[in-house]
Each structure stands twice: as structure tokens, then as C-alpha cells.
VMD Tcl script that draws the C-alpha trace (Angstrom):
set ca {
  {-2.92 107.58 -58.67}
  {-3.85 108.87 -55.28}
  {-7.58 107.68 -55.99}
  {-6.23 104.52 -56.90}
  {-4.62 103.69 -53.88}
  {-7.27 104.78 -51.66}
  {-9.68 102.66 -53.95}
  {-7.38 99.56 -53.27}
  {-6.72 99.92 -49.67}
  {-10.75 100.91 -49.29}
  {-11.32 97.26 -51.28}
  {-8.23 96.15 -48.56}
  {-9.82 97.06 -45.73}
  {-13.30 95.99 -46.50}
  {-11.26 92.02 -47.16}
  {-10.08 92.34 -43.90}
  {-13.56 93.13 -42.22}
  {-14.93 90.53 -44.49}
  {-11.97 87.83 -43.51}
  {-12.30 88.84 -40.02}
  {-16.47 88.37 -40.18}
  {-16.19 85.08 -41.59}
  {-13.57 84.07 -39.10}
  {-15.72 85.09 -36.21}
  {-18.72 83.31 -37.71}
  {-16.50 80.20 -37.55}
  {-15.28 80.78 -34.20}
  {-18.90 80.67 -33.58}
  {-19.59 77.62 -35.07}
  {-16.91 76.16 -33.92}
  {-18.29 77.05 -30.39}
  {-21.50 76.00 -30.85}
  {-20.09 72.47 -32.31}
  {-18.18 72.10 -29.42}
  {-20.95 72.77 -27.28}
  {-23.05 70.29 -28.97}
  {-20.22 67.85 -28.52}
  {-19.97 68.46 -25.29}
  {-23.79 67.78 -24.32}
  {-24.07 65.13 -26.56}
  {-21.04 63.06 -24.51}
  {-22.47 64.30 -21.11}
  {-25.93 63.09 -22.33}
  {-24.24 59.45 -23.54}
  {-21.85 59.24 -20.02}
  {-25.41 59.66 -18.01}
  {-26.94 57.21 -20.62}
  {-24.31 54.76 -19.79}
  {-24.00 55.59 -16.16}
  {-28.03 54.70 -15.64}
  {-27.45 51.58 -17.76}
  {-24.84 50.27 -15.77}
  {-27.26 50.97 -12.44}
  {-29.72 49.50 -13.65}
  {-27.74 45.98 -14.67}
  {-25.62 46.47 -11.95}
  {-29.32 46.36 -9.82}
  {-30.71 43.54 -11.48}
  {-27.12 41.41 -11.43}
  {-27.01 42.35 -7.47}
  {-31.40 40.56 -7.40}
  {-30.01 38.05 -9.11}
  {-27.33 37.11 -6.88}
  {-29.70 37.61 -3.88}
  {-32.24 35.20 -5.59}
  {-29.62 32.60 -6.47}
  {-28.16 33.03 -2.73}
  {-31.66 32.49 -1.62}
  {-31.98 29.59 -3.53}
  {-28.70 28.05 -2.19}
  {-29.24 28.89 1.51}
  {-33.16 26.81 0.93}
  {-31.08 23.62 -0.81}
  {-28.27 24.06 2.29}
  {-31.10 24.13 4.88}
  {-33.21 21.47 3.08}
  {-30.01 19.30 2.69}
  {-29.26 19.97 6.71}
  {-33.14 18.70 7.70}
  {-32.29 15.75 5.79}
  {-29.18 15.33 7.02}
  {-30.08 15.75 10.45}
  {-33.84 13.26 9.52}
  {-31.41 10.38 8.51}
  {-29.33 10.99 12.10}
  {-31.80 10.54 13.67}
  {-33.38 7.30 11.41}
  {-29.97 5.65 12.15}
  {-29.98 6.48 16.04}
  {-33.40 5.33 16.03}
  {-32.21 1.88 13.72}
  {-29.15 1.69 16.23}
  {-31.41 2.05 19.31}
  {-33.53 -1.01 18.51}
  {-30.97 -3.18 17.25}
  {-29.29 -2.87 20.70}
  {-33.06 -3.23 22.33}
  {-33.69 -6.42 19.73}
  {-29.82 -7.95 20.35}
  {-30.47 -7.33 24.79}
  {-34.29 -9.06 23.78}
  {-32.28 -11.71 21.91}
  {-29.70 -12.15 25.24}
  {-32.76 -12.21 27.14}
  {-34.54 -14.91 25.68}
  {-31.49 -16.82 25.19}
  {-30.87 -16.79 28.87}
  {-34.51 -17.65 29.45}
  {-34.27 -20.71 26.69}
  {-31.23 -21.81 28.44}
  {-32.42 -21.67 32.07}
  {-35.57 -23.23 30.82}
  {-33.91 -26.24 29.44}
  {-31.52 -26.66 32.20}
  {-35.28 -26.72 34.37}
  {-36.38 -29.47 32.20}
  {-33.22 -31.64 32.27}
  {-33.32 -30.94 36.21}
  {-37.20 -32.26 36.01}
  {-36.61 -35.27 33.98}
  {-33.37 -36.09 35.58}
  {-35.73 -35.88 38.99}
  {-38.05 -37.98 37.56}
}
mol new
graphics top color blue
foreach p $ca { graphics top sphere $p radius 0.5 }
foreach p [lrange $ca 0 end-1] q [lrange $ca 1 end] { graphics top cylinder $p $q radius 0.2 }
display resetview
């Protein structure tokens, strides 16, 4: 009976370093998942953090070459601007010459004429 016993708690004692084996070789594995995990997600966050630089880069040359582009049309639409000031000055400038021409010769015409009627009135 005796031999019995110690025959069952032997077989006991050999499940329990068996369980306990197989527990630590999941612990393990459990680690070594976790590890994995781990990388893997640090690995994807830099992925993702390098994407987002690099769109983040081109979106920032974009709106530089689109600001570029508006500051050329603002600039361009300034020169004319300030080209068809100037046109109408200019078209201002000799319409008052051409109107104090027009006085002019008026005043000329009319002290002309007034000559003439003088002259044949004389005469």
C-alpha cells in the first residue's frame, strides 16, 4: 500500500513539474508574443509617423507653390492696375491739353473774325 502511494504521489509530482513546464513554456510564449506585438506597433507608429512627414512636407510645397502662384497673379494684377492709372492720367492729361487747344483756337477764331468785321466795316 505504502508502494502505492509513493508510486502515485511520484506520478503526482512529476504532473506538477510537467504542468508547471508547460506553464512556463507559455509564459514564454506569451512573452515573446507580446514582444512581437510590441515591435510590430512601434514599427507601424514610425511607419505612420514618416508618412505623415512626408505628406505633411509635400502639403506644406504645395501651399508655398500655390502662395507663389497667388503673390505672381496679385503683383501681375497690381502692374496692370497701376499701367491702366497711368493710361487714364495720360487720356485725362490730353483731353485737358486738346479742350485748352480747343479754347485756344476758339479765342483765336473769334478774335480773327471780329479783325475781319473791323476790316470790312473799315473798308
Amino acid at each position: 500500500l505504502q508502494a502505492e502511494r509513493d508510486e502515485v504521489e511520484g506520478a503526482r509530482a512529476e504532473l506538477a513539474n510537467a504542468l508547471a513546464e508547460e506553464h512556463q513554456k507559455q509564459r514564454q510564449q506569451v512573452s515573446r508574443l507580446e514582444a512581437n506585438a510590441s515591435r510590430a506597433h512601434a514599427e507601424r507608429t514610425q511607419q505612420i509617423e514618416k508618412e505623415h512627414a512626408i505628406a505633411t512636407n509635400k502639403a506644406r510645397e504645395e501651399t508655398q507653390r500655390l502662395q507663389a502662384q497667388l503673390d505672381a497673379v496679385l503683383a501681375q494684377k497690381s502692374e496692370l492696375a497701376q499701367g491702366f492709372s497711368h493710361e487714364q492720367d495720360e487720356m485725362l492729361s490730353a483731353n485737358v491739353t486738346l479742350r485748352q487747344d480747343l479754347t485756344t483756337l476758339k479765342s483765336k477764331l473769334s478774335e480773327s473774325y471780329i479783325d475781319r468785321k473791323h476790316h470790312e466795316a473799315e473798308a
